[in-house]
N, CA, C and O atoms as a Tinker XYZ file with bonds, in Angstrom:
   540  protein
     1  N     74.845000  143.242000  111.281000    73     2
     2  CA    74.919000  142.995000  112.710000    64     1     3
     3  C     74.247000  144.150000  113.439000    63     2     4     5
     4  O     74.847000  145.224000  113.391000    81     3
     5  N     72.967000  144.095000  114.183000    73     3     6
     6  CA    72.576000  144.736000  114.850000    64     5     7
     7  C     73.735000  145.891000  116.157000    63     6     8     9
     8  O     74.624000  145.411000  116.860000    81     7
     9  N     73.441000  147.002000  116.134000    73     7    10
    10  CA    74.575000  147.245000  117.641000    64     9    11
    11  C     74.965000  148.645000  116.744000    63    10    12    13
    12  O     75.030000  149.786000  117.200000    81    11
    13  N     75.216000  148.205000  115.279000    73    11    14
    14  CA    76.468000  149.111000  114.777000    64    13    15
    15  C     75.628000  150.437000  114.440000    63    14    16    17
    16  O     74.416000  150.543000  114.251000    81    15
    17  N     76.550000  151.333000  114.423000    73    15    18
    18  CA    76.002000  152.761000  114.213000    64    17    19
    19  C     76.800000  153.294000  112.594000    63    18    20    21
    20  O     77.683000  152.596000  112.094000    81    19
    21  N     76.566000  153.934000  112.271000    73    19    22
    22  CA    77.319000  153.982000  110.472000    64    21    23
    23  C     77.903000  155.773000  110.517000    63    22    24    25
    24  O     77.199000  156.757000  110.744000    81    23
    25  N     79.250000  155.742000  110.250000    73    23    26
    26  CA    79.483000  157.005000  110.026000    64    25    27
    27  C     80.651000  156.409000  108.888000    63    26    28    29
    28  O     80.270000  155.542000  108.102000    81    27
    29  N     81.983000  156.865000  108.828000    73    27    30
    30  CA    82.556000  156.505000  107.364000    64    29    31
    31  C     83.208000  155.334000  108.045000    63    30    32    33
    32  O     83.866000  154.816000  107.143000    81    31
    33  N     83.342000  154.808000  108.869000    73    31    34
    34  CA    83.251000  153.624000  109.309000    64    33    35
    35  C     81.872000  152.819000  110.028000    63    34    36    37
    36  O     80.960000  153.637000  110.148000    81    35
    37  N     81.616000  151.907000  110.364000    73    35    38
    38  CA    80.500000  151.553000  111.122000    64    37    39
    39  C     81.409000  151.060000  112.688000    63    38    40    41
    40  O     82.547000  150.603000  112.801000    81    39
    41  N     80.147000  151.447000  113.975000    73    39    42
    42  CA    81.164000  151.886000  115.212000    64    41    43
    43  C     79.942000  150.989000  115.761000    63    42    44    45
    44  O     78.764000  150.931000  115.408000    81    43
    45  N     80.792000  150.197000  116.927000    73    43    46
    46  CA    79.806000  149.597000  118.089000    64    45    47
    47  C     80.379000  149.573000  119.344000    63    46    48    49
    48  O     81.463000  149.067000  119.633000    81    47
    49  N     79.304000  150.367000  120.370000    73    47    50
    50  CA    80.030000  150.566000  121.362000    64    49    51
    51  C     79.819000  149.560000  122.594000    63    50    52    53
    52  O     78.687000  149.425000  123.060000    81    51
    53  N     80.686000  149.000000  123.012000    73    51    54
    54  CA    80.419000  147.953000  123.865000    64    53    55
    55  C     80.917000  148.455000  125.634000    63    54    56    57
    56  O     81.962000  148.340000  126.275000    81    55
    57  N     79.494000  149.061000  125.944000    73    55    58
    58  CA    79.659000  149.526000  127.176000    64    57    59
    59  C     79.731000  148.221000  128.403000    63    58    60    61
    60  O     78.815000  147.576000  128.914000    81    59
    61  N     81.163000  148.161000  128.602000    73    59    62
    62  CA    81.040000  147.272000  130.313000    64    61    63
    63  C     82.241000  147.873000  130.372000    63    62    64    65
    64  O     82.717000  148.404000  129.369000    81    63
    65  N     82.824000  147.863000  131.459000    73    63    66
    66  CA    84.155000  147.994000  132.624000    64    65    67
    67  C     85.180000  146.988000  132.019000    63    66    68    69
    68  O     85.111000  145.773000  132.207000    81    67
    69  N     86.349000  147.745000  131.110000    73    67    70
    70  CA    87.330000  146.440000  131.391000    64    69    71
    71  C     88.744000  147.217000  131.376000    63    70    72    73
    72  O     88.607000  148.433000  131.241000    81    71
    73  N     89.771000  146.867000  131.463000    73    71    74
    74  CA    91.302000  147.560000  131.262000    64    73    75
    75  C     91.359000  147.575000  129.640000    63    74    76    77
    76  O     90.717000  146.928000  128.813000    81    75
    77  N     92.257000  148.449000  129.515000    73    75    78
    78  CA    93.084000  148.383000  128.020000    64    77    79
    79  C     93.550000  146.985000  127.480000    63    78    80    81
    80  O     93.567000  146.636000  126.299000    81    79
    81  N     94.025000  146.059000  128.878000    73    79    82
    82  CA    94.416000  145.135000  128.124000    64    81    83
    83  C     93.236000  144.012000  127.931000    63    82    84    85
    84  O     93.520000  143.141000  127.110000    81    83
    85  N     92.362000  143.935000  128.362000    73    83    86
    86  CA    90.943000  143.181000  127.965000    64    85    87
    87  C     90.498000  143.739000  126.843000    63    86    88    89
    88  O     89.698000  143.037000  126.225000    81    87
    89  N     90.795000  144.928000  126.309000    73    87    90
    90  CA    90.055000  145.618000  125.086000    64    89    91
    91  C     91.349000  145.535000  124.031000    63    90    92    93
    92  O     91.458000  146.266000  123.047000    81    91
    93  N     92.164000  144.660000  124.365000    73    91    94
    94  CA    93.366000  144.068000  123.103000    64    93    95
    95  C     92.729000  142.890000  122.852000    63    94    96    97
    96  O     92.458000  142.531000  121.706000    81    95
    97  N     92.494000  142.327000  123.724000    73    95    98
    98  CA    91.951000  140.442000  123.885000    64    97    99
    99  C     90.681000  140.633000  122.788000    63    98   100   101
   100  O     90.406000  139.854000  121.875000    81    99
   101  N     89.984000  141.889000  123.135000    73    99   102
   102  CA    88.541000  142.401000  122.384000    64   101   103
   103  C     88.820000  142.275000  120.870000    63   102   104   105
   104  O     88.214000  141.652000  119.998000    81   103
   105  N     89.918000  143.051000  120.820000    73   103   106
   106  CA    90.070000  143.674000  119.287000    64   105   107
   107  C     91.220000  142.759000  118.719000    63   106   108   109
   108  O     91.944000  143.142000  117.800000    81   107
   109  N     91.380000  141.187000  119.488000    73   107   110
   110  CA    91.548000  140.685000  118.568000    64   109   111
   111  C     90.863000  139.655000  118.019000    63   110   112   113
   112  O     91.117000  138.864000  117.111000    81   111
   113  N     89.918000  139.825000  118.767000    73   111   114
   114  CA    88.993000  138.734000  118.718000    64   113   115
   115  C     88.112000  139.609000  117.481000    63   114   116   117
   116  O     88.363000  139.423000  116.290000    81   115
   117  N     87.551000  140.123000  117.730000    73   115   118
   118  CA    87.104000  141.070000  116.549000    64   117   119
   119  C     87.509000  141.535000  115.664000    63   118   120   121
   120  O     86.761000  141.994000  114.801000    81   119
   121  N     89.028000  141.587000  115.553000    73   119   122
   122  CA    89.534000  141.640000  113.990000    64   121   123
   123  C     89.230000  140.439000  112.974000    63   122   124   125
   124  O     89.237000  140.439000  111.743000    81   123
   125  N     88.924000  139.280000  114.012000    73   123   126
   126  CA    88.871000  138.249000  113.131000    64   125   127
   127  C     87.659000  137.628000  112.324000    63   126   128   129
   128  O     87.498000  136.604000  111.659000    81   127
   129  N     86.604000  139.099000  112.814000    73   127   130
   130  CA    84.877000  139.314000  111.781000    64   129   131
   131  C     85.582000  140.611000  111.150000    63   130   132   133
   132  O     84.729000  141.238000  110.521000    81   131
   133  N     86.597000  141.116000  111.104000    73   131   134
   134  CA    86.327000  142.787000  110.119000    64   133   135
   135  C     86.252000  143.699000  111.336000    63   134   136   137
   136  O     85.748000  144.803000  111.131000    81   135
   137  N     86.615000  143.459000  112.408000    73   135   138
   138  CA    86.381000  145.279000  113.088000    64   137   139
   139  C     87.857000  145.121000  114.042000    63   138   140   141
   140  O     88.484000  144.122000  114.395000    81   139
   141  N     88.037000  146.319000  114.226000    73   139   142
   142  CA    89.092000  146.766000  115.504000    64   141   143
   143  C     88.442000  148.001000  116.028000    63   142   144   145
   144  O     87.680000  148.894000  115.657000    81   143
   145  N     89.234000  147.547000  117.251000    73   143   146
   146  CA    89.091000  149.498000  118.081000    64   145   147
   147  C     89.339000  150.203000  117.056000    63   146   148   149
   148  O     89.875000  149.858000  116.004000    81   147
   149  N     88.783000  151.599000  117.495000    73   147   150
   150  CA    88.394000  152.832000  116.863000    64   149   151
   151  C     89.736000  153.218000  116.810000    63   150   152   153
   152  O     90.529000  153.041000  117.735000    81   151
   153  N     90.184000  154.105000  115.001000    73   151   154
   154  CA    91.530000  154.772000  114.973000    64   153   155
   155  C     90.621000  156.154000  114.533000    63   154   156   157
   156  O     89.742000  156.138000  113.672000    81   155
   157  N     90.913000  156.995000  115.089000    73   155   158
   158  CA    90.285000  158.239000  114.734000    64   157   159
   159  C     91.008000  158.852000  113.622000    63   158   160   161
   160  O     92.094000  159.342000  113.933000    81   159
   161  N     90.593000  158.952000  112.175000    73   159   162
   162  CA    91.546000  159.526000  111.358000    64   161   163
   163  C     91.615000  160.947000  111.301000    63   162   164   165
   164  O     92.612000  161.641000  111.099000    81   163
   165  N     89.901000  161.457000  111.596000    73   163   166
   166  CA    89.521000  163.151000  111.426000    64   165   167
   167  C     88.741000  163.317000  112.772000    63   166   168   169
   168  O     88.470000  162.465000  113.618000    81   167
   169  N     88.398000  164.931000  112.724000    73   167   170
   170  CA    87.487000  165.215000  113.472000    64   169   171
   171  C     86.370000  164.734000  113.753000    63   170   172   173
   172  O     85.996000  164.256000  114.824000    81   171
   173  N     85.637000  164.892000  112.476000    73   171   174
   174  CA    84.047000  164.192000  112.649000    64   173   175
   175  C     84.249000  162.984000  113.089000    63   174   176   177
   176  O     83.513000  163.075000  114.072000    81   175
   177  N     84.755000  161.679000  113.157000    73   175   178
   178  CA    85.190000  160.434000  113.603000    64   177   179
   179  C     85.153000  160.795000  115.104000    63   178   180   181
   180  O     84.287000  160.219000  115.762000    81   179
   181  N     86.006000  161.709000  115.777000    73   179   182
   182  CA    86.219000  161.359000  116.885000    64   181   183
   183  C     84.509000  161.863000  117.807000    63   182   184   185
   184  O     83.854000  161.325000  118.700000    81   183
   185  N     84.350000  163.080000  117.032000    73   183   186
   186  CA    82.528000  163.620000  117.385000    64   185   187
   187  C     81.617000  162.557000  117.695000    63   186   188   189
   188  O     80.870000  162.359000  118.654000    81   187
   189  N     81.893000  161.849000  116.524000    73   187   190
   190  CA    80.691000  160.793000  116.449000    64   189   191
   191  C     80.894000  160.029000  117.490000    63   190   192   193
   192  O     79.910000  159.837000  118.205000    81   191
   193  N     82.119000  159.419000  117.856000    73   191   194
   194  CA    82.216000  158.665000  118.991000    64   193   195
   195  C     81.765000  159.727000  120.513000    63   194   196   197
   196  O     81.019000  159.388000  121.431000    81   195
   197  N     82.281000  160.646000  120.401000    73   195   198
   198  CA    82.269000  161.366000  121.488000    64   197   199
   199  C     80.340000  161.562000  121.479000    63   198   200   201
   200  O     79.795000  161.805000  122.556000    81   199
   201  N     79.728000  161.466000  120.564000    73   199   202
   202  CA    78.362000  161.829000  120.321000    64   201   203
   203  C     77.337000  160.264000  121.005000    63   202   204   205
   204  O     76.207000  160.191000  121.488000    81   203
   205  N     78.178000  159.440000  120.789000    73   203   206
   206  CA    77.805000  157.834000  121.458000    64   205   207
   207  C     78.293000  157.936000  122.998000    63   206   208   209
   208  O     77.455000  157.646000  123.852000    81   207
   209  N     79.605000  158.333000  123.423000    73   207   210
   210  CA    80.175000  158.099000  124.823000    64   209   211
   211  C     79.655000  159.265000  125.615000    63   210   212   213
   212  O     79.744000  159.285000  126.843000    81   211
   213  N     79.155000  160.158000  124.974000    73   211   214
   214  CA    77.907000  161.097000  126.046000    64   213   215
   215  C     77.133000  160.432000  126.570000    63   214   216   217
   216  O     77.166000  160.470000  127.800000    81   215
   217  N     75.947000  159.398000  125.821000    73   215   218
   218  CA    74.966000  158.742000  126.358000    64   217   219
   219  C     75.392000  157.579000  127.583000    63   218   220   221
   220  O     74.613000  157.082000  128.396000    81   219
   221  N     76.537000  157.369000  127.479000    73   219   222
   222  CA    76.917000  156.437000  129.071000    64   221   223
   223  C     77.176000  157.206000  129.732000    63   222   224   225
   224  O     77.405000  156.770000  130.860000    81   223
   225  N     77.306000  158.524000  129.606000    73   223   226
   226  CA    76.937000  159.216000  130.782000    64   225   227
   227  C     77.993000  159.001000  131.988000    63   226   228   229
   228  O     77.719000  159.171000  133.176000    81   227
   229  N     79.295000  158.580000  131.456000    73   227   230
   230  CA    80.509000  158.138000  132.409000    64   229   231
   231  C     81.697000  158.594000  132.349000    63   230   232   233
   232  O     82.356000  158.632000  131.310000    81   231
   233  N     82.146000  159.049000  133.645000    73   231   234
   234  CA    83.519000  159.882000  133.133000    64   233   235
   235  C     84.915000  160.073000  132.723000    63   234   236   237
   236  O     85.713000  161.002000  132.604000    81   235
   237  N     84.865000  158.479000  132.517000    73   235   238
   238  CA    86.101000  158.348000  131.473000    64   237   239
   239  C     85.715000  157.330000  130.677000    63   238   240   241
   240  O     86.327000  156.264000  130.614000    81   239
   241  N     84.876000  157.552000  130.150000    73   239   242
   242  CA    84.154000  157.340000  128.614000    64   241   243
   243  C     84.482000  156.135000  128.227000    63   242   244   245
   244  O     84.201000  155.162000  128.927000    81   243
   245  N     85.423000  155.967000  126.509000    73   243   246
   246  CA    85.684000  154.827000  126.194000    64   245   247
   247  C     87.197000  154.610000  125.850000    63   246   248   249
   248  O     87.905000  155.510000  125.395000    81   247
   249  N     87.721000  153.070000  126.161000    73   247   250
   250  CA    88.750000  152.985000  125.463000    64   249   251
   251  C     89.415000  153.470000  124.260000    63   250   252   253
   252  O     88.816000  153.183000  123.224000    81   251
   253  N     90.494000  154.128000  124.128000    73   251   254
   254  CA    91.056000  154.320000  122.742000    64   253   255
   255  C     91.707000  153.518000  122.443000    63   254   256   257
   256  O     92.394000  153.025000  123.338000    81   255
   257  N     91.871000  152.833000  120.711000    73   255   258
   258  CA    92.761000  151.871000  120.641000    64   257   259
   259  C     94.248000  152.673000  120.253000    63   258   260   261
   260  O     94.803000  152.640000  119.154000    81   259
   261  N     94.657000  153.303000  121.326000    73   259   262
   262  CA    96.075000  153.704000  121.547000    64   261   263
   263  C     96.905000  153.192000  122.664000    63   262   264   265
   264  O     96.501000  152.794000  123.756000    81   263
   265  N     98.272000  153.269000  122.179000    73   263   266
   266  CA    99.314000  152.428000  123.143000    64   265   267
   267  C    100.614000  153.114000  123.229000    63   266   268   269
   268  O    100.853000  153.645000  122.145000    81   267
   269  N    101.308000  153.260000  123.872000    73   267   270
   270  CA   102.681000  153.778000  123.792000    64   269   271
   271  C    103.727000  153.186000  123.926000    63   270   272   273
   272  O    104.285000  152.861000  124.974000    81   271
   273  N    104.180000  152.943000  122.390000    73   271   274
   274  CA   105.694000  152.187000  122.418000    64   273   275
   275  C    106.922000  152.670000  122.816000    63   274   276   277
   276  O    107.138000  153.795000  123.268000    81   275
   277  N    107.952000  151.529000  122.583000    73   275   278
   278  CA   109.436000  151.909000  123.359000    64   277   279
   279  C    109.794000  153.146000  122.958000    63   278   280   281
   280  O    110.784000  153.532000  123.581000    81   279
   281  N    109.442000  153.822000  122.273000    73   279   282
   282  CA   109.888000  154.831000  121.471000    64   281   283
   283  C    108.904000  156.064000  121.997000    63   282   284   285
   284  O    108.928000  157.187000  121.493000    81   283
   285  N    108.049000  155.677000  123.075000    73   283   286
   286  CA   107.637000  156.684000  123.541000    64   285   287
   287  C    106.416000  158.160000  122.896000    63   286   288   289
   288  O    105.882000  159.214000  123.241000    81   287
   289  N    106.544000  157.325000  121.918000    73   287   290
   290  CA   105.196000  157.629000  120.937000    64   289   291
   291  C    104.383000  156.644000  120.875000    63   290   292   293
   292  O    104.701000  155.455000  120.900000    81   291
   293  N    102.459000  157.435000  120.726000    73   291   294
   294  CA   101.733000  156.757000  120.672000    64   293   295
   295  C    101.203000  156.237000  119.308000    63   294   296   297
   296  O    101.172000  157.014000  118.354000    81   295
   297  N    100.849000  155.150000  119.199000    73   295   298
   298  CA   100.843000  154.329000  118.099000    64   297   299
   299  C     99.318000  153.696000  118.066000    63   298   300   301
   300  O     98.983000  153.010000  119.032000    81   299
   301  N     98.434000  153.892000  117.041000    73   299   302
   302  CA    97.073000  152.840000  116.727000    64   301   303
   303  C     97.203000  151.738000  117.075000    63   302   304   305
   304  O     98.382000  151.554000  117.379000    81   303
   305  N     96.435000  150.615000  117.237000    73   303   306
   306  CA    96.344000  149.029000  117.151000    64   305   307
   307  C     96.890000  148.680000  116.196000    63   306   308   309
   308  O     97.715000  147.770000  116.283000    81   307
   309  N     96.638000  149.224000  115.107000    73   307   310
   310  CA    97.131000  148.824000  113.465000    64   309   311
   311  C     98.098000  148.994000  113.372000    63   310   312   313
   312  O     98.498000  148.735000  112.236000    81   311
   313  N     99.460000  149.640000  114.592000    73   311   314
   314  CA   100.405000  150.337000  114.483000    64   313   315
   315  C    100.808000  152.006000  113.554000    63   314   316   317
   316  O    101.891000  152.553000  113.343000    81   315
   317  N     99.696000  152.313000  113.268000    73   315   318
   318  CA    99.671000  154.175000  112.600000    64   317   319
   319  C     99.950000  154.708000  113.996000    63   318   320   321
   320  O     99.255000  154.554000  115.000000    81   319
   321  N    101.020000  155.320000  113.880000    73   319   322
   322  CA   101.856000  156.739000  114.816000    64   321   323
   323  C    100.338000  157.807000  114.632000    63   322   324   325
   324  O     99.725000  158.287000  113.678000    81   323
   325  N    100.224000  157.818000  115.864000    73   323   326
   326  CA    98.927000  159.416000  116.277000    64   325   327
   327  C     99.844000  160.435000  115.485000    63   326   328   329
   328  O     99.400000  161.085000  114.538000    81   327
   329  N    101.385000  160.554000  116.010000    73   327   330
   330  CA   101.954000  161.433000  115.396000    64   329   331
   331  C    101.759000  161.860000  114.234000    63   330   332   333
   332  O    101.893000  160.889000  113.490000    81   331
   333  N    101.409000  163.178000  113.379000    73   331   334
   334  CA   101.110000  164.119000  112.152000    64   333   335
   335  C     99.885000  163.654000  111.949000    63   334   336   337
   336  O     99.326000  163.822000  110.865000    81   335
   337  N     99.274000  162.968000  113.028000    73   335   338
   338  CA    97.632000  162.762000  112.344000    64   337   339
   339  C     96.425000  163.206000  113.486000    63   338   340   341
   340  O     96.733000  163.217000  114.678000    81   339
   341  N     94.986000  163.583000  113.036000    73   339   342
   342  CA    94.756000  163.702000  114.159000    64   341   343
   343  C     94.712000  163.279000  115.167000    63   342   344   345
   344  O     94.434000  162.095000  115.355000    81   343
   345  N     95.031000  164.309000  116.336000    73   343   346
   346  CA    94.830000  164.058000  117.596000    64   345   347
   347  C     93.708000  165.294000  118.725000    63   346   348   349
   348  O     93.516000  166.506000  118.638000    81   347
   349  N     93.196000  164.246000  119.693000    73   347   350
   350  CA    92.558000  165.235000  120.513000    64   349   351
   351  C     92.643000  165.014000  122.023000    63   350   352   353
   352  O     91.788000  164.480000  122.729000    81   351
   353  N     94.023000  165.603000  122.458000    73   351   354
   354  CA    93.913000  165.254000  123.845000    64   353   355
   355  C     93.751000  166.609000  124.430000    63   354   356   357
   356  O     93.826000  167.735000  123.939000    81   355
   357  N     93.461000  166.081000  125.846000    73   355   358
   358  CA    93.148000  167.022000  126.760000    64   357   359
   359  C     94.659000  168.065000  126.847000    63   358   360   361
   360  O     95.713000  167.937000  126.224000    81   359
   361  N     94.275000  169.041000  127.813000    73   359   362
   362  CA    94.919000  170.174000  127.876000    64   361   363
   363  C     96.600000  169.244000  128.422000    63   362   364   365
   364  O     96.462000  168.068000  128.761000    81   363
   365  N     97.707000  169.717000  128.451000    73   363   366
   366  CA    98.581000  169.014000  128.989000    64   365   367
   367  C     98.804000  167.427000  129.013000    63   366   368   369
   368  O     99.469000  166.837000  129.864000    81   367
   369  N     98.013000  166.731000  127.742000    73   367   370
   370  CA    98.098000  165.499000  127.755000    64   369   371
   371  C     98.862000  165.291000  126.383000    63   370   372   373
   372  O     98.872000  166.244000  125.604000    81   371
   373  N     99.536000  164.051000  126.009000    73   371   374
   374  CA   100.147000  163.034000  127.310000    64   373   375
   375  C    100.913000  163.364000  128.020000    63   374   376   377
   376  O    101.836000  164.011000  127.525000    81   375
   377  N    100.952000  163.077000  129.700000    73   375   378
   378  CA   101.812000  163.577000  130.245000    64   377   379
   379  C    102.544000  161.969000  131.195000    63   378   380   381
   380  O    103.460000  161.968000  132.017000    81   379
   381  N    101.912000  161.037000  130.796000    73   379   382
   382  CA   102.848000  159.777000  131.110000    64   381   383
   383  C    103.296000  159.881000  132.809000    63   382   384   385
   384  O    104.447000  159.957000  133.241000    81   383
   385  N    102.018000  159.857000  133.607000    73   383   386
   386  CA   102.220000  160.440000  134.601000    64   385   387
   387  C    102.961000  159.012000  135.483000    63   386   388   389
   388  O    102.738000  157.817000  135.287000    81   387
   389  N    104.036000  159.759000  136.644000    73   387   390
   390  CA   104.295000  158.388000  137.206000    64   389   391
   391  C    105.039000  157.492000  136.259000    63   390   392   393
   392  O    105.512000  156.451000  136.715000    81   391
   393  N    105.235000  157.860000  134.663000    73   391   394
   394  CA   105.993000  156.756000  134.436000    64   393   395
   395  C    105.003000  155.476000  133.786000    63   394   396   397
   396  O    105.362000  154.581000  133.020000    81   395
   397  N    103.819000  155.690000  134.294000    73   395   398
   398  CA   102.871000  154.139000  134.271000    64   397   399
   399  C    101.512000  154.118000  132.817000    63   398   400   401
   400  O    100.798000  153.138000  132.608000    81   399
   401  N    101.441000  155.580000  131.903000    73   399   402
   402  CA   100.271000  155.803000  131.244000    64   401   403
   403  C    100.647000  155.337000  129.999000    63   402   404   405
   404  O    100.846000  156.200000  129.144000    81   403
   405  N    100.786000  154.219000  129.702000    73   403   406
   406  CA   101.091000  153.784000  127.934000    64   405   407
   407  C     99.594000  153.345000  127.711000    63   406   408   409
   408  O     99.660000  152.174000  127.337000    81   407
   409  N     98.497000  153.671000  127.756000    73   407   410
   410  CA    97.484000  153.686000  126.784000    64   409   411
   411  C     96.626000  154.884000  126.769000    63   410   412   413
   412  O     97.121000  155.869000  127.318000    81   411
   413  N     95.711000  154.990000  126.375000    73   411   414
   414  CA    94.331000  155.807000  126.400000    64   413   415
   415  C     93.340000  155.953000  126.179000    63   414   416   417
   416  O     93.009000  155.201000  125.263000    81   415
   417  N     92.177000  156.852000  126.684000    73   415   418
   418  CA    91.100000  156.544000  126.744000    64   417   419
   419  C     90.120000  158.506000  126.443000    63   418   420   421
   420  O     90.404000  159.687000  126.647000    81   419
   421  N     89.314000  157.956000  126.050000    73   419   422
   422  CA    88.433000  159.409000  126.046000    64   421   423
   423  C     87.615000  159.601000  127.376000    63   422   424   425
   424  O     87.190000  158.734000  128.140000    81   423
   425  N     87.473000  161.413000  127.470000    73   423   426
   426  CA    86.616000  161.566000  128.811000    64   425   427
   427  C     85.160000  161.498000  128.188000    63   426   428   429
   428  O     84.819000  161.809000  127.047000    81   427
   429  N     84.411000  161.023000  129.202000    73   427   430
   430  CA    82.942000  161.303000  128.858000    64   429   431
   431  C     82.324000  162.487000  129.128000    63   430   432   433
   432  O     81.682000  163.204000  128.361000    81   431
   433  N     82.679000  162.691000  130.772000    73   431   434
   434  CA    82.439000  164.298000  130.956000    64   433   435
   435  C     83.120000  164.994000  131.692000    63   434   436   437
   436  O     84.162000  164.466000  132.083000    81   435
   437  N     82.841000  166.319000  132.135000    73   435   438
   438  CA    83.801000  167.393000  132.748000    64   437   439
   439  C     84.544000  167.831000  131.641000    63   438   440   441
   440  O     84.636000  167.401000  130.491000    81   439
   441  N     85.201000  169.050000  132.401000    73   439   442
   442  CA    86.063000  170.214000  131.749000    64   441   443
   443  C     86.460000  169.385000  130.114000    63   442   444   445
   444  O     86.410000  169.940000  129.016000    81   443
   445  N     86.853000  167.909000  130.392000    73   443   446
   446  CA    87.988000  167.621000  129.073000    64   445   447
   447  C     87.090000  166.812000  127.823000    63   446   448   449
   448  O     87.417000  166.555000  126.665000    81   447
   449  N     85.542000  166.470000  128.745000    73   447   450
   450  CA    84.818000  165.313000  127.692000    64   449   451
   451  C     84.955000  165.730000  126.157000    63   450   452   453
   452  O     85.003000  166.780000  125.517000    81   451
   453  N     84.991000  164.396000  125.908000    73   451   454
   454  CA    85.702000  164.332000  124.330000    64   453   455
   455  C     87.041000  164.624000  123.971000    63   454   456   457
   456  O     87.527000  164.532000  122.844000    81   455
   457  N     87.620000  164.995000  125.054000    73   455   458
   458  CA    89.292000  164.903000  124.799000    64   457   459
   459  C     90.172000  163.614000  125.633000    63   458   460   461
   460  O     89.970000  163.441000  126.835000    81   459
   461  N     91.152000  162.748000  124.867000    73   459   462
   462  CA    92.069000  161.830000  125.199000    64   461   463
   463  C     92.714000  162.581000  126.094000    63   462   464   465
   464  O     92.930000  163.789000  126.190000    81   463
   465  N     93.046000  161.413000  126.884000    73   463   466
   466  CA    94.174000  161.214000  128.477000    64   465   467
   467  C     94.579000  160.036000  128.204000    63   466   468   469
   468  O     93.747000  159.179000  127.906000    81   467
   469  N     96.063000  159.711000  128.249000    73   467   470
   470  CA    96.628000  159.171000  128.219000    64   469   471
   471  C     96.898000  157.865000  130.117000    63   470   472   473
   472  O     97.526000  158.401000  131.031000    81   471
   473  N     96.542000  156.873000  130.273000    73   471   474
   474  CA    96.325000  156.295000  131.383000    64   473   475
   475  C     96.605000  154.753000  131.630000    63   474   476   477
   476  O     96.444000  154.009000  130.662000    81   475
   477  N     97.009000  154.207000  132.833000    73   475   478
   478  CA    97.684000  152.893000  132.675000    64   477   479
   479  C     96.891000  151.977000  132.272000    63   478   480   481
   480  O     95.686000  152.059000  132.510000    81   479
   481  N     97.499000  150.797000  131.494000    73   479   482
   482  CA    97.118000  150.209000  130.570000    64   481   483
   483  C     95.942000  149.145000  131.328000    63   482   484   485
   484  O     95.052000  148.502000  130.771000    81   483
   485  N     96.282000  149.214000  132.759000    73   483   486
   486  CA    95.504000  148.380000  133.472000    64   485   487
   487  C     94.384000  148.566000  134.642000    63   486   488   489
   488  O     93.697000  147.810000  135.329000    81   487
   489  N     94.603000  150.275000  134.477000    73   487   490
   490  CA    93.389000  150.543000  134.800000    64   489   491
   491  C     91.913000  150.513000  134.537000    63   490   492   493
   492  O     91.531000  151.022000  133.484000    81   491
   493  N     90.869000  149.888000  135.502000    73   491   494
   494  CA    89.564000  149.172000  135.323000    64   493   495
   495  C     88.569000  150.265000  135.314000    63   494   496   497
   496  O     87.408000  149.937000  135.068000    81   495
   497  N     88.849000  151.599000  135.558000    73   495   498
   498  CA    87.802000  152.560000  135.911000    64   497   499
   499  C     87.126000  153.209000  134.445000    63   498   500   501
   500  O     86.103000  153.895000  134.465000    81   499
   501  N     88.085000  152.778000  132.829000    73   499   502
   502  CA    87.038000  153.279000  131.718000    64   501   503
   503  C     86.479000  152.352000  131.392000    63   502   504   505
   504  O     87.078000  151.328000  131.061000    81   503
   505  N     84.770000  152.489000  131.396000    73   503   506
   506  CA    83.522000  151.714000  130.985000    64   505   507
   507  C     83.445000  150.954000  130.075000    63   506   508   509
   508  O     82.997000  149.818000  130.232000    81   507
   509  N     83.850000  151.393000  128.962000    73   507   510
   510  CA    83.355000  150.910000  127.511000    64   509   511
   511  C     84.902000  151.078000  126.329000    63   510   512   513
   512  O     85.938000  151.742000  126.364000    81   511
   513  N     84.211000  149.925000  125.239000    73   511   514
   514  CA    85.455000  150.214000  124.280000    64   513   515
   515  C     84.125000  150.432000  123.026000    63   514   516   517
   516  O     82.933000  150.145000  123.136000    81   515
   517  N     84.869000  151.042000  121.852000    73   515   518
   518  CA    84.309000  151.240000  121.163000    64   517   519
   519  C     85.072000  150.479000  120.072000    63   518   520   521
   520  O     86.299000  150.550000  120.152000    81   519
   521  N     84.463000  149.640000  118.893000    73   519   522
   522  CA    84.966000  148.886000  118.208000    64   521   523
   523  C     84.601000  149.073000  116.453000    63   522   524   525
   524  O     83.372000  149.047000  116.376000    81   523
   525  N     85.159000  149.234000  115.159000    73   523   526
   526  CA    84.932000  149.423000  114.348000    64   525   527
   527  C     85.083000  148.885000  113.285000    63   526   528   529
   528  O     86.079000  148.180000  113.447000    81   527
   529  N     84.570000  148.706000  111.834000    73   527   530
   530  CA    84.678000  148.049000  111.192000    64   529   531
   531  C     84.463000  148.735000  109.356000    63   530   532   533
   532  O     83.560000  149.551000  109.171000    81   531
   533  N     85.039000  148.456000  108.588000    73   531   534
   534  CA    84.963000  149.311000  107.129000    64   533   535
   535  C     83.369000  148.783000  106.799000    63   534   536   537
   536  O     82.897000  147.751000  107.277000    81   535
   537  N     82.780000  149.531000  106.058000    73   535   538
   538  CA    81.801000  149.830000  105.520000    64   537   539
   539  C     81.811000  149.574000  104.015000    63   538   540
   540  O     80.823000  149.851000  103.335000    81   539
């Protein structure tokens, strides 16, 4: 499939404007060829993405496929706890502001680009999701 970029997963970034919850509708529709949103397992993973969400050139980058359950921890699509694995959020993040931030997203630029913020699930202002698939 043309689009995809190859690192130890293969990544396609699908730059348009939608909420977190349009980029569930995404990734399930796309689980059902072999891909989901991006789970960042290591560093280099999250680079590479962060090395793609530079070129949109937008400042809150791309969807993460993260969510925050009743339990107040954040959890993958696949359901893997972020918890004991990597993570890269911004300075003071998550901070669940208001009560309203159960998902997240990466910055594109300023002080935090390439670091997660945690933000409501239905906010329209991050650009792009990034979507992945085993190799």
């Amino acid at each position: 499939m043309s689009g995809w970029l190859e690192c130890s997963w293969k990544f396609m970034l699908l730059p348009r404007q939608f909420s977190y919850l349009e980029n569930e509708r995404c990734s399930a529709e796309v689980s059902e060829h072999g891909r989901r949103s991006c789970h960042y397992q290591i560093s280099p993973e999250n680079d590479f993405i962060f090395d793609l969400v530079k070129k949109l050139n937008q400042a809150f980058g791309v969807w993460l496929g993260l969510q925050r359950k009743a339990d107040s921890k954040f959890y993958w699509i696949d359901d893997t706890p972020v918890e004991g694995h990597y993570q890269n959020w911004a300075q003071g993040e998550p901070n669940d502001n208001l009560g309203v931030e159960d998902c997240a997203h990466m910055y594109g630029l300023g002080n935090s680009a390439g670091k997660w913020n945690d933000s409501p699930c239905d906010w329209e202002v991050v650009p792009s999701v990034v979507c992945q698939k085993a190799i």
